[in-house]
C-alpha positions as a Markdown table, in Angstrom:
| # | Residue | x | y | z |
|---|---|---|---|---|
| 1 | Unk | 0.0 | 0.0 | 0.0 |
| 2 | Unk | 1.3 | 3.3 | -1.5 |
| 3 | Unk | 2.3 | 5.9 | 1.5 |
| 4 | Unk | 2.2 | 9.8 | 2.2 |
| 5 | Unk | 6.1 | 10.7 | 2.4 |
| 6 | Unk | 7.2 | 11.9 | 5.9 |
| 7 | Unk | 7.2 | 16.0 | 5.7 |
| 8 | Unk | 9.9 | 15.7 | 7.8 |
| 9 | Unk | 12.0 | 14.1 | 5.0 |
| 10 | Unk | 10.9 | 16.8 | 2.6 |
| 11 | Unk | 12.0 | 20.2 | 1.8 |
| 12 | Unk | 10.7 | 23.2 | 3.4 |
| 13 | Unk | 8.0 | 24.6 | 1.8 |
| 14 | Unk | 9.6 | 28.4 | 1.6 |
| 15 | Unk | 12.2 | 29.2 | -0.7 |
| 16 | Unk | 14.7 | 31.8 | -0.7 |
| 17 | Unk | 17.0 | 33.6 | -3.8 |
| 18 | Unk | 20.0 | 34.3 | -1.9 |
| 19 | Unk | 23.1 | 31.4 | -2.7 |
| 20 | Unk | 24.6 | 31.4 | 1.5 |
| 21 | Unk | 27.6 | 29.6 | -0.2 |
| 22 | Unk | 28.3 | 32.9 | -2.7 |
| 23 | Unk | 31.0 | 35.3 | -1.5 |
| 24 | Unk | 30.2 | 39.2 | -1.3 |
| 25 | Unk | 27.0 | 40.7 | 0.0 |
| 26 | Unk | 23.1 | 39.5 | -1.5 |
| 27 | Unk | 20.2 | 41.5 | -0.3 |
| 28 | Unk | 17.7 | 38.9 | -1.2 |
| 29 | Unk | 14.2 | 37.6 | -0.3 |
| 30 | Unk | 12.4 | 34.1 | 1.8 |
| 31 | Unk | 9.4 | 33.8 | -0.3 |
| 32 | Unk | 6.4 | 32.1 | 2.1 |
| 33 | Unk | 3.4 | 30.5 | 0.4 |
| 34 | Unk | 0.5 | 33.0 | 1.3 |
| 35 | Unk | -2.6 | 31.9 | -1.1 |
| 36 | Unk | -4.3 | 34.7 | -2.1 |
| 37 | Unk | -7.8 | 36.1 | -4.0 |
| 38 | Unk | -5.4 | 36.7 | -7.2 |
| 39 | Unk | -3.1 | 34.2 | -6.9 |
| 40 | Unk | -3.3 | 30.6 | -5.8 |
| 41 | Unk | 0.5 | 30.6 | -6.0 |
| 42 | Unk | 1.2 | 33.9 | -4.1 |
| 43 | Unk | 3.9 | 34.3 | -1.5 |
| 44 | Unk | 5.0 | 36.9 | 0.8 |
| 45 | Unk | 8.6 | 38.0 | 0.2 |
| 46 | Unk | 10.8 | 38.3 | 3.6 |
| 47 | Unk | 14.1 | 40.3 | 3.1 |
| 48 | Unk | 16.9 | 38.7 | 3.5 |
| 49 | Unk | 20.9 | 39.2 | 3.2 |
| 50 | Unk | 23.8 | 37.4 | 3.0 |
| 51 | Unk | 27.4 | 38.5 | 3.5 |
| 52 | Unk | 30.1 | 36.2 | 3.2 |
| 53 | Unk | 33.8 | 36.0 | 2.7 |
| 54 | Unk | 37.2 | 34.3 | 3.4 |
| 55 | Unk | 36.6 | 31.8 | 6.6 |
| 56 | Unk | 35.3 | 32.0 | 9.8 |
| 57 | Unk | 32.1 | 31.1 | 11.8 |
| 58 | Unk | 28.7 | 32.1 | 10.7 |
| 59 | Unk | 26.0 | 34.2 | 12.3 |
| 60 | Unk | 22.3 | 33.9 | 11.5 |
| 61 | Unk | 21.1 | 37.5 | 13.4 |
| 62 | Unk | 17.3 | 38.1 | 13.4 |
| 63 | Unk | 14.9 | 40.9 | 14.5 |
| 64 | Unk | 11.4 | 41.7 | 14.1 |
| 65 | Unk | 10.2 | 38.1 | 15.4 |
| 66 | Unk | 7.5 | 40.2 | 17.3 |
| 67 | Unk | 6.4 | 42.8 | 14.7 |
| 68 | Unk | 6.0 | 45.5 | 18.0 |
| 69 | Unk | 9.6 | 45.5 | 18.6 |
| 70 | Unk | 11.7 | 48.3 | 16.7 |
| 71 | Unk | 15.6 | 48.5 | 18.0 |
| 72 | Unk | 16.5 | 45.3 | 16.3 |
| 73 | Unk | 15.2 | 45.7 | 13.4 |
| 74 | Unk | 16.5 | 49.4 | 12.5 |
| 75 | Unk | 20.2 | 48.1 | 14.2 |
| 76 | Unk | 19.8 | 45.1 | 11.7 |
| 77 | Unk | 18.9 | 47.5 | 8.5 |
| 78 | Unk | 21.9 | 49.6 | 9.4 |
| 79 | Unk | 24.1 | 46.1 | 9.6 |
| 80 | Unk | 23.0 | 45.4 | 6.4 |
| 81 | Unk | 23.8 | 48.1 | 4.8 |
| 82 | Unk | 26.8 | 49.2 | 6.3 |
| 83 | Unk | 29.0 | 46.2 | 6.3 |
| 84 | Unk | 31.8 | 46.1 | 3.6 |
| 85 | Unk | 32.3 | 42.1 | 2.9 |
| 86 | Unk | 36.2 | 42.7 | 2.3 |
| 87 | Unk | 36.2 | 43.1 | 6.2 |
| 88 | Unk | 34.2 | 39.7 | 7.1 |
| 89 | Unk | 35.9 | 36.6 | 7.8 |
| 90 | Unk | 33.2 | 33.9 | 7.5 |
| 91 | Unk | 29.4 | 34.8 | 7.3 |
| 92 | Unk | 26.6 | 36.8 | 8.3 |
| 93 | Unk | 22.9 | 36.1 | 7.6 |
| 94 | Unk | 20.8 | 38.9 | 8.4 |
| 95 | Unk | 16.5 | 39.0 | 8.6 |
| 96 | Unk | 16.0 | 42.1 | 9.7 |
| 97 | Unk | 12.2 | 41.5 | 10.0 |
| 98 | Unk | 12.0 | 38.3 | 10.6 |
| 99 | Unk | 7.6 | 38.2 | 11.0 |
| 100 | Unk | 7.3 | 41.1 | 8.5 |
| 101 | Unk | 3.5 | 41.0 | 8.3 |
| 102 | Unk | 3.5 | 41.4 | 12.4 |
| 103 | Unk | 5.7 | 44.1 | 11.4 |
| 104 | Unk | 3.8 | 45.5 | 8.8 |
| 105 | Unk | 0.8 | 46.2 | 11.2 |
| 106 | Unk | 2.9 | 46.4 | 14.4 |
| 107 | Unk | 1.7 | 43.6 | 16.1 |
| 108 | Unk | 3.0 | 40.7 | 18.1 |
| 109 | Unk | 1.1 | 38.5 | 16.9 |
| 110 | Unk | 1.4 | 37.5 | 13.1 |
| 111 | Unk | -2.1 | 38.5 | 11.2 |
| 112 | Unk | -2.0 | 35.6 | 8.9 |
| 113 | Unk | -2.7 | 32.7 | 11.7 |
| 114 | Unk | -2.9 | 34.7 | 15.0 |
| 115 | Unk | 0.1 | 33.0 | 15.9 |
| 116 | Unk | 3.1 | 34.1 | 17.9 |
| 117 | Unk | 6.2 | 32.9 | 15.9 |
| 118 | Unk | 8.7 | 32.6 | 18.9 |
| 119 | Unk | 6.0 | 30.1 | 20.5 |
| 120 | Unk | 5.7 | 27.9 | 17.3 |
| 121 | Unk | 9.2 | 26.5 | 17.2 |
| 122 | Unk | 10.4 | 24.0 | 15.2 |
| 123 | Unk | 7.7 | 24.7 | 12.9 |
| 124 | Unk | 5.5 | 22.4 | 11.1 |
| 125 | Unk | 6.1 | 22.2 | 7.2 |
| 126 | Unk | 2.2 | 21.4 | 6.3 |
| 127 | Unk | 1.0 | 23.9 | 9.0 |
| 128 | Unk | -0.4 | 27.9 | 8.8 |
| 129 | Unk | 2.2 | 30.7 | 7.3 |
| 130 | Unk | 3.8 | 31.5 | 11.1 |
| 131 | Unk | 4.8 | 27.6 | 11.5 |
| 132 | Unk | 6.0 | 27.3 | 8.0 |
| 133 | Unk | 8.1 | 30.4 | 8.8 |
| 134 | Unk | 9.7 | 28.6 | 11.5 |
| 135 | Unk | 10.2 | 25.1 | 9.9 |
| 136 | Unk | 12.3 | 27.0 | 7.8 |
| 137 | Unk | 14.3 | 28.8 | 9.8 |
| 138 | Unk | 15.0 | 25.1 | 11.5 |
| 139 | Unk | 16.0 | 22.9 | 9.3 |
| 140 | Unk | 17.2 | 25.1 | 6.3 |
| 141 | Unk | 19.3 | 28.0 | 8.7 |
| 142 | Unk | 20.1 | 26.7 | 11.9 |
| 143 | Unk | 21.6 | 23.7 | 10.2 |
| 144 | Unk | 24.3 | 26.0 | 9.4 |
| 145 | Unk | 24.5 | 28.2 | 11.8 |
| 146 | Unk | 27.8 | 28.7 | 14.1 |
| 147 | Unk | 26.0 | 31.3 | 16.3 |
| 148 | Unk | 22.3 | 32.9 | 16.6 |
| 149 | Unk | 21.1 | 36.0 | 18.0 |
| 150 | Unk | 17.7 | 37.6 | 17.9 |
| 151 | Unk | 17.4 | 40.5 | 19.0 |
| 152 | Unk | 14.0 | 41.7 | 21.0 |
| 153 | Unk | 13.0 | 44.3 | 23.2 |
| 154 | Unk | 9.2 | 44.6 | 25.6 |
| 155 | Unk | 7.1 | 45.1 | 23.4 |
| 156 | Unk | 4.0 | 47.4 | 23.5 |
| 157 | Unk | 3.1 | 46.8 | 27.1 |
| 158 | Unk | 6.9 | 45.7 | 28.6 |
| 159 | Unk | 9.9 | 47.5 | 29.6 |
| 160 | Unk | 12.8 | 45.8 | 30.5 |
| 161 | Unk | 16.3 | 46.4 | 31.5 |
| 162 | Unk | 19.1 | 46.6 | 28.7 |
| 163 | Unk | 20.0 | 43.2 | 28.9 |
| 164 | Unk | 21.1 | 40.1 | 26.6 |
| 165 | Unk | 20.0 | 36.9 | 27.6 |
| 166 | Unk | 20.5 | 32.6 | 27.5 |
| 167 | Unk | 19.0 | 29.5 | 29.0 |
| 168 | Unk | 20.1 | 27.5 | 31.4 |
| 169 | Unk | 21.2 | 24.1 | 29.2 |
| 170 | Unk | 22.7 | 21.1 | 30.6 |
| 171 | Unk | 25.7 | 20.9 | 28.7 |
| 172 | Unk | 28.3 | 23.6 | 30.1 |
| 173 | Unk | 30.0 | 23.8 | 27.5 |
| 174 | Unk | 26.9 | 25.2 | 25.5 |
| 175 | Unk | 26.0 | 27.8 | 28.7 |
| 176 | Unk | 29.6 | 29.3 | 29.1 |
| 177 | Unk | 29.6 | 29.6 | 25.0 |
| 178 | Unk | 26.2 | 31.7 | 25.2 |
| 179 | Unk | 27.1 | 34.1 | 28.5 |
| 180 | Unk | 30.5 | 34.2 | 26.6 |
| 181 | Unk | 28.5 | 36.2 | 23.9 |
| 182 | Unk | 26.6 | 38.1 | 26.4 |
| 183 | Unk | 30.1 | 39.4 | 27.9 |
| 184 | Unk | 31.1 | 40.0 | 24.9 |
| 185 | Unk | 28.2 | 42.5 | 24.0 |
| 186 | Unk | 28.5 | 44.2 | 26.6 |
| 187 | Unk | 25.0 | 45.1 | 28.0 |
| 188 | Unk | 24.4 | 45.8 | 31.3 |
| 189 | Unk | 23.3 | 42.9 | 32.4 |
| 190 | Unk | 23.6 | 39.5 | 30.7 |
| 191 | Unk | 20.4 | 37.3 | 32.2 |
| 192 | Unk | 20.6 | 33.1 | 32.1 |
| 193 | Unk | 16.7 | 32.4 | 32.2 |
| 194 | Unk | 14.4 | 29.7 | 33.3 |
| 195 | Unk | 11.6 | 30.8 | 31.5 |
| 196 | Unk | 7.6 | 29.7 | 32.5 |
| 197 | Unk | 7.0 | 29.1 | 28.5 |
| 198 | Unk | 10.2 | 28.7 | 26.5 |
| 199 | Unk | 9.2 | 25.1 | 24.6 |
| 200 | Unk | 8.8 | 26.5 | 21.3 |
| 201 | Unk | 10.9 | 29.2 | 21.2 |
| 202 | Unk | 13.7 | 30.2 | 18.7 |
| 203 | Unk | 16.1 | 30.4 | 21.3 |
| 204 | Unk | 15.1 | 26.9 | 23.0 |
| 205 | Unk | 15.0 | 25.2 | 19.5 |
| 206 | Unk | 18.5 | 26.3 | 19.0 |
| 207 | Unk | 19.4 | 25.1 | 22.0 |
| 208 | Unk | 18.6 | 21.7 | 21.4 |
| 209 | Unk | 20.6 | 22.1 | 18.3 |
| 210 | Unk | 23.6 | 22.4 | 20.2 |
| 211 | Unk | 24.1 | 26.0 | 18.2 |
| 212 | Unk | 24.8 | 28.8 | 20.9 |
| 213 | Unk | 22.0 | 31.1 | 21.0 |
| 214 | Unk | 21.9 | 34.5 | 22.2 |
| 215 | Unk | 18.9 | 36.9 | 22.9 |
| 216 | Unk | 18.4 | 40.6 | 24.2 |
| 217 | Unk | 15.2 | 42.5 | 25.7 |
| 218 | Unk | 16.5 | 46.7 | 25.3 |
| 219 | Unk | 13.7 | 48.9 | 26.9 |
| 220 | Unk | 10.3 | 48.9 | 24.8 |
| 221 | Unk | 7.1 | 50.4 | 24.4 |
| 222 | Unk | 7.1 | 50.4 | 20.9 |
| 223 | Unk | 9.3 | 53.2 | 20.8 |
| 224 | Unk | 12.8 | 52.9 | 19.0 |
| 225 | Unk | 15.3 | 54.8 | 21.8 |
| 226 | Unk | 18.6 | 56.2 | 21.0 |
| 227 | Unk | 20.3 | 54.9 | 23.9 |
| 228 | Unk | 18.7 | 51.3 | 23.3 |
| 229 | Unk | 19.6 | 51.3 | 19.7 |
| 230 | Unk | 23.3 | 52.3 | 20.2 |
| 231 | Unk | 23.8 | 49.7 | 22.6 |
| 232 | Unk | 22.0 | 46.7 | 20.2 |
| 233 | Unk | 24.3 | 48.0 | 17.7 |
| 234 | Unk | 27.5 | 48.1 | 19.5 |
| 235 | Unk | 26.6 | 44.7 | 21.0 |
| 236 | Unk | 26.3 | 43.4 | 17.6 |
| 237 | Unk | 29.2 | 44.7 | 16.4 |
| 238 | Unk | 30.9 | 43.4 | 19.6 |
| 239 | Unk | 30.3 | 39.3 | 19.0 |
| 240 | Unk | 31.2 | 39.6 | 15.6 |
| 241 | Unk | 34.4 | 41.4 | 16.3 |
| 242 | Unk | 34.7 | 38.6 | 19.2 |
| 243 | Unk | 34.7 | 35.6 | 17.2 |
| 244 | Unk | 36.8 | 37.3 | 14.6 |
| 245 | Unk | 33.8 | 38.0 | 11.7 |
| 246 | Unk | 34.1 | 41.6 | 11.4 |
| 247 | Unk | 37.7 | 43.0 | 12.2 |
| 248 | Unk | 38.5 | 45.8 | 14.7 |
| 249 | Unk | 38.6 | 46.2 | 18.5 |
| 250 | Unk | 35.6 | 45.3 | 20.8 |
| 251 | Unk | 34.1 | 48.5 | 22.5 |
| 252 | Unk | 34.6 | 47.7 | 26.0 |
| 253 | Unk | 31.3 | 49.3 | 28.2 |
| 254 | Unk | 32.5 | 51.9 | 31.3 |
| 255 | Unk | 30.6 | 49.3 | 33.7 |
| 256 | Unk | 31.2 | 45.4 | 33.3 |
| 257 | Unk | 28.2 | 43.2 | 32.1 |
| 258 | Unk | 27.2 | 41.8 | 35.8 |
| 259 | Unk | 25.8 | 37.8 | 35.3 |
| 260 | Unk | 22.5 | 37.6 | 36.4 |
| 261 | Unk | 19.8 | 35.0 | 36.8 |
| 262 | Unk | 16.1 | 33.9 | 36.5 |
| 263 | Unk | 15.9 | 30.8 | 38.3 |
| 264 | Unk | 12.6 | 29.9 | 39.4 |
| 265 | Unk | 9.9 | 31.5 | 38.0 |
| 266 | Unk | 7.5 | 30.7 | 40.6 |
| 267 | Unk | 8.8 | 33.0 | 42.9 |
| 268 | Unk | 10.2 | 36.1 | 40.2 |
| 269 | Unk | 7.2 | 36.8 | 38.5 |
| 270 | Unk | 4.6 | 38.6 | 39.8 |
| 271 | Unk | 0.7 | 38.0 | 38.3 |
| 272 | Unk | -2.1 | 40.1 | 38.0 |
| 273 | Unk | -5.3 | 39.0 | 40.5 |
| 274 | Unk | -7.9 | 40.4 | 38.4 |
| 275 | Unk | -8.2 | 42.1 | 35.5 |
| 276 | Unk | -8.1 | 46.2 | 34.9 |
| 277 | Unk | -6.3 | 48.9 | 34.7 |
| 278 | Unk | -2.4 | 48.8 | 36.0 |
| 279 | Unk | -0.7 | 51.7 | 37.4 |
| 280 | Unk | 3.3 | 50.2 | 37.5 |
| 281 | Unk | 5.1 | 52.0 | 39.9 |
| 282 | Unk | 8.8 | 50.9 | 38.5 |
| 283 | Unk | 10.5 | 50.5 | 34.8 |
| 284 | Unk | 13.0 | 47.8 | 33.9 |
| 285 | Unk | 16.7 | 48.1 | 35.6 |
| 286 | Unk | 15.0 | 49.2 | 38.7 |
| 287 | Unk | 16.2 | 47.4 | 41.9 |
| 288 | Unk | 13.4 | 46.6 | 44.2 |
| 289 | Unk | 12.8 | 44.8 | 47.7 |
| 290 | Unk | 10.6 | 41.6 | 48.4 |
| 291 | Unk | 7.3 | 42.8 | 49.6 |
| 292 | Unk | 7.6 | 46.5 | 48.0 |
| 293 | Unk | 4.6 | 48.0 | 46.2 |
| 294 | Unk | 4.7 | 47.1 | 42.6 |
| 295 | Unk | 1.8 | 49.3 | 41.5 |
| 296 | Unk | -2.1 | 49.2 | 41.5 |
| 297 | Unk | -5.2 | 47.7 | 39.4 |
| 298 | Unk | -8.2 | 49.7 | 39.3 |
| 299 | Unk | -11.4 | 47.7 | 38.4 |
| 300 | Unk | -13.0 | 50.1 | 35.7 |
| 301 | Unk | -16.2 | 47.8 | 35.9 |
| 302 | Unk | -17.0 | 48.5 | 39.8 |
| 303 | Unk | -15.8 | 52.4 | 40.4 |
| 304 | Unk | -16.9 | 51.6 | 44.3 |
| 305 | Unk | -13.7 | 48.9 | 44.8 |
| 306 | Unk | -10.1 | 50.7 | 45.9 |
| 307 | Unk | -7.9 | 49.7 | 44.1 |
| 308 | Unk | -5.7 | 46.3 | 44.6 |
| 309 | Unk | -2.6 | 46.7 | 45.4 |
| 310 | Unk | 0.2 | 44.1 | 44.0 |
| 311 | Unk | 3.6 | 43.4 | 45.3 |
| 312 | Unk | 7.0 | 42.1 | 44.8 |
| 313 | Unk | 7.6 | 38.5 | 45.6 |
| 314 | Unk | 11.4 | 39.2 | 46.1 |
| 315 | Unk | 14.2 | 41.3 | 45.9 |
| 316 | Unk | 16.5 | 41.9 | 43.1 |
| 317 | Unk | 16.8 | 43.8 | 39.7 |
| 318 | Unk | 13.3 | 43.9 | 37.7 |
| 319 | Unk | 14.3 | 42.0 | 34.1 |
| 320 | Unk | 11.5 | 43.1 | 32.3 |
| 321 | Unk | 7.5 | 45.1 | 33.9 |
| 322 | Unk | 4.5 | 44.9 | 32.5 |
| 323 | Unk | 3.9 | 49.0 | 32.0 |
| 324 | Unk | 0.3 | 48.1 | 31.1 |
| 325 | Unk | -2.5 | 49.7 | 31.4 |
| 326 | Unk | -4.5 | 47.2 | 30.3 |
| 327 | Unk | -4.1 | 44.0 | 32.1 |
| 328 | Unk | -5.6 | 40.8 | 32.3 |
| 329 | Unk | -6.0 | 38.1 | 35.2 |
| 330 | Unk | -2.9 | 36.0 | 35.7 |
| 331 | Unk | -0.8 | 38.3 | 33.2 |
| 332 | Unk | 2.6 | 38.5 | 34.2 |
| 333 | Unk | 3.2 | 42.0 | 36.0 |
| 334 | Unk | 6.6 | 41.6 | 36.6 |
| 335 | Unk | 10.0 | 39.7 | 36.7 |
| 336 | Unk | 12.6 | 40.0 | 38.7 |
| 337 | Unk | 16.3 | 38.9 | 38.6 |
| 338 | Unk | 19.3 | 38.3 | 41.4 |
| 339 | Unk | 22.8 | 38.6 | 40.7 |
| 340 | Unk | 24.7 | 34.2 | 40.5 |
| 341 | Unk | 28.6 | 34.0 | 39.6 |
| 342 | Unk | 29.8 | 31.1 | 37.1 |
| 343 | Unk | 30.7 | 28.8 | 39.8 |
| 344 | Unk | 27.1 | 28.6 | 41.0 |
| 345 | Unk | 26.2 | 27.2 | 37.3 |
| 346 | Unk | 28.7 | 25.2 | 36.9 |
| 347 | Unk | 31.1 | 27.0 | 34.3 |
């Protein structure tokens, strides 16, 4: 009896113009089946660029996974531009937007599916246009991939502290590889994370690739800031000068990255009670105490009930806050990291 082939034995379904064996720099596109009311065959075009020469590693740098977050994508679009290939050593694959109809409409979530693509890793060649996306990116460029960074910041409704971030991973090898990046940017803070849902995530699914994988939360609010955009782009610069990709010194910061942690989750996030509206009395980077006020709902159905007041559930540095307004029952209000030093992980 005649079978169905495996789709995990075929081909991904996108498609992309851009040879990632050719030497110089390509400005190219992914082309993602998107069936449309004039064409059966349409596809959406993603931008993407390849820059390759001599030998050396290679780096697969993303933005624009959530279409709401700005820094990385406009630090990405200089890259692109900017770089002359006759100073690379290796390679650099660059998707500045990497959901670009998110992006398009400024949304997290992509429009096509209602998905959120850094939840629907590894992908799923037969599924919607977001899980197609990802298949993609996992078994057509993390295959050969040397290093991975995407680059993030809150959001709409987050802010966080400048910050580049890794999982904790079993092998050690693999964790000191990923905070070696982190260092080597040069944020603030570099944050190794247990995260509450992480399974599908870019960063998880390289993980389990064995390909060191480095991400970053700078500020947010949908707003692109200077300061947060001259620190992605020095950071970026600063891994590829580290591993010998672009030439030139690393820019080392006034204050040394300090290594930070979020352990367990059950005790460093904060939740919402109720639903309503969210008065946040602190920003990301701010240093807070265990039991200190966090900020206020108000209950716009019931103008009688005072407001409810919500507070840390320990001490330490505030990774990323929930700015609100608008919040919902169980959202997560808050997160909080604690300085941990390489012997306490094992590296």
């Amino acid at each position: 009896m005649r079978q169905l082939p495996d789709p995990a034995t075929l081909p991904p379904r996108v498609r992309t113009d851009v040879d990632f064996e050719k030497a110089g720099k390509q400005f190219g596109h992914m082309r993602v089946p998107r069936a449309h009311t004039h064409s059966g065959l349409g596809v959406i075009g993603i931008p993407i660029v390849a820059i390759k020469n001599g030998s050396g590693p290679t780096f697969l740098l993303t933005a624009g996974t959530h279409g709401d977050e700005y820094d990385g994508q406009v630090a990405l679009l200089n890259l692109a531009r900017e770089v002359d290939p006759a100073r690379v050593q290796g390679r650099i694959i660059i998707i500045p937007s990497l959901d670009l109809p998110a992006v398009e409409v400024g949304h997290r979530l992509c429009p096509y599916d209602g998905k959120d693509l850094n939840r629907v890793f590894p992908g799923n060649r037969l599924g919607s246009f977001t899980e197609m996306l990802a298949d993609y990116v996992t078994r057509a460029l993390l295959p050969i991939t040397d290093y991975n960074m995407d680059l993030h910041t809150g959001g709409t409704y987050h802010d966080t502290a400048f910050n580049t971030c890794s999982h904790f991973v079993d092998d050690p090898k693999q964790m000191k590889a990923n905070i070696d990046l982190g260092v080597a940017w040069g944020a603030p803070y570099h944050a190794v994370l247990r995260e509450i849902d992480h399974t599908n995530s870019f960063m998880t699914t390289a993980d389990h690739l064995g390909v060191p994988a480095l991400s970053c939360e700078f500020g947010g609010l949908s707003r692109i800031g200077n300061e947060s955009l001259a620190e992605i782009e020095r950071g970026v610069r600063n891994i590829l000068k580290f591993h010998g990709v672009l030439d030139g010194k690393i820019e080392v910061p006034a204050t040394p990255t300090k290594l930070v942690g979020v352990k367990d989750p059950t005790t460093a996030l904060s939740f919402a009670p109720h639903g309503g509206l969210f008065h946040a009395f602190n920003k990301g980077g701010d240093w807070v105490e265990k039991g200190q006020e966090a900020g206020r709902i108000y209950d716009f159905h019931d103008p009688s009930r005072p407001p409810t007041v919500v507070r840390y559930s320990q001490s330490g540095c505030l990774w990323a806050v929930h700015t609100g307004p608008r919040v919902e029952a169980f959202d997560v209000l808050s997160i909080v990291m604690n300085e941990i030093d390489r012997a306490e992980i094992g590296i």
